[in-house]
N, C-alpha and C positions, 0 to 999 in steps of 0.2 A: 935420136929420141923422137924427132918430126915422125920418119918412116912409122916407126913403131906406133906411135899415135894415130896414123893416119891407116893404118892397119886396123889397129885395133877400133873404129870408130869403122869403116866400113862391115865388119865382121858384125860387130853389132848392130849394123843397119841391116844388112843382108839377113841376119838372122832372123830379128825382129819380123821385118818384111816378110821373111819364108814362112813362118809361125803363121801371120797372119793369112796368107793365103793361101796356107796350107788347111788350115781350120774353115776355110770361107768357101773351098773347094768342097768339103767334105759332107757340110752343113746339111744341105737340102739333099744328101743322098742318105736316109734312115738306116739303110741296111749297111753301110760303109766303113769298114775296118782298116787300118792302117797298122800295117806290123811292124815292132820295132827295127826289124831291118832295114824296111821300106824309112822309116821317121830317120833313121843314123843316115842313113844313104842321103836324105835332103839334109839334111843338118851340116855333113860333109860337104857336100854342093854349094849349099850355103857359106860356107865358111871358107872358102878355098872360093867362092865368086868374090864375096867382100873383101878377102887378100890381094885379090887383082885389082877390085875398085879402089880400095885404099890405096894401090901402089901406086894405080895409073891418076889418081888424084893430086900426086906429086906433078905433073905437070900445068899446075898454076903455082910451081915454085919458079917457071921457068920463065924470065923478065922480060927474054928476049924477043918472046912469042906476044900478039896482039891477046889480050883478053878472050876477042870473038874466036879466033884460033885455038886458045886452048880450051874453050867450052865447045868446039866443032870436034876438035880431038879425043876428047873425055867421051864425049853422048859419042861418038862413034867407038869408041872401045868400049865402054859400058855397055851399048850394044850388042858388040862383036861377043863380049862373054857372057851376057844374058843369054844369047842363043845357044853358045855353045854351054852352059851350065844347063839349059832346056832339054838339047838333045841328053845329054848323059844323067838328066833329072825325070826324063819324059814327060815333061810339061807339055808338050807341045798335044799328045795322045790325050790327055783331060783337058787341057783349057784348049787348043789352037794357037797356034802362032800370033795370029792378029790379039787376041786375052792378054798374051806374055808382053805382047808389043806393048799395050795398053796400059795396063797393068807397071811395067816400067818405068812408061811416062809418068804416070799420075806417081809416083814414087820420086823420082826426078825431080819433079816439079816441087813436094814437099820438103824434101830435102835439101835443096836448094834453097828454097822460101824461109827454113828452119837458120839456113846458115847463113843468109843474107842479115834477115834478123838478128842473128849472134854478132854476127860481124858489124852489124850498125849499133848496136849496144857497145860493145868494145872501142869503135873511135870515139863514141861520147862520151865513153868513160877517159879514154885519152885524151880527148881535147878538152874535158873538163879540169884535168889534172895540169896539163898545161895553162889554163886558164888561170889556176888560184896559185901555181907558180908566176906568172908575170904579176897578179896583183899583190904577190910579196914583197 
């Protein structure tokens, strides 16, 4: 159920994400058509990138490994399949390498910030709950 979760919660990022900079790409160029072949073919990209990130997110299931370890490990796959989701997205031909790079990060950085915040909400809710258990 975790796996599946964690699938389905990168697909939805990556999706999200693609949408958005797919539309932000397009913006400032007036005359710029995207054919539905072209929009499936990212969308596919998209969603077969977020299956990898979901998967490879499973490793901060992994106890054994230091924290900084498995967040060295993630942003280096996460990496490894942005570029290669780039090359077969051709991202790289409209934005450049260093865009995608950027682009990534600042994505990275929210999503993380997003799940830090869930995750600090969630012990306060636990440790509140143990709290008005002991004063029972």
């Amino acid at each position: 159920m975790k796996i599946l979760r964690m699938i389905i919660i990168g697909i939805l990022i990556a999706l999200s994400s693609s949408y958005i900079l797919v539309t932000i790409s397009i913006l400032p160029k007036a005359n710029v058509l995207i054919s539905g072949e072209e929009l499936l073919n990212q969308i596919l990209i998209a969603t077969i990138l977020g299956t990898a990130i979901g998967l490879l997110s499973l490793l901060f299931e992994l106890e054994r490994l230091s924290f900084l370890l498995q967040l060295a490990l993630h942003l280096m796959g996460v990496t490894s399949f942005v570029l290669i989701a780039g090359y077969f997205g051709q991202w790289f031909k409209h934005f450049g390498v260093g865009n995608v790079l950027i682009s990534e990060a600042i994505i990275y950085v929210i999503v993380w910030s997003m799940m830090y915040l869930l995750q600090k909400r969630d012990v306060e809710q636990i440790n509140t709950a143990i709290q008005k258990r002991k004063e029972q």
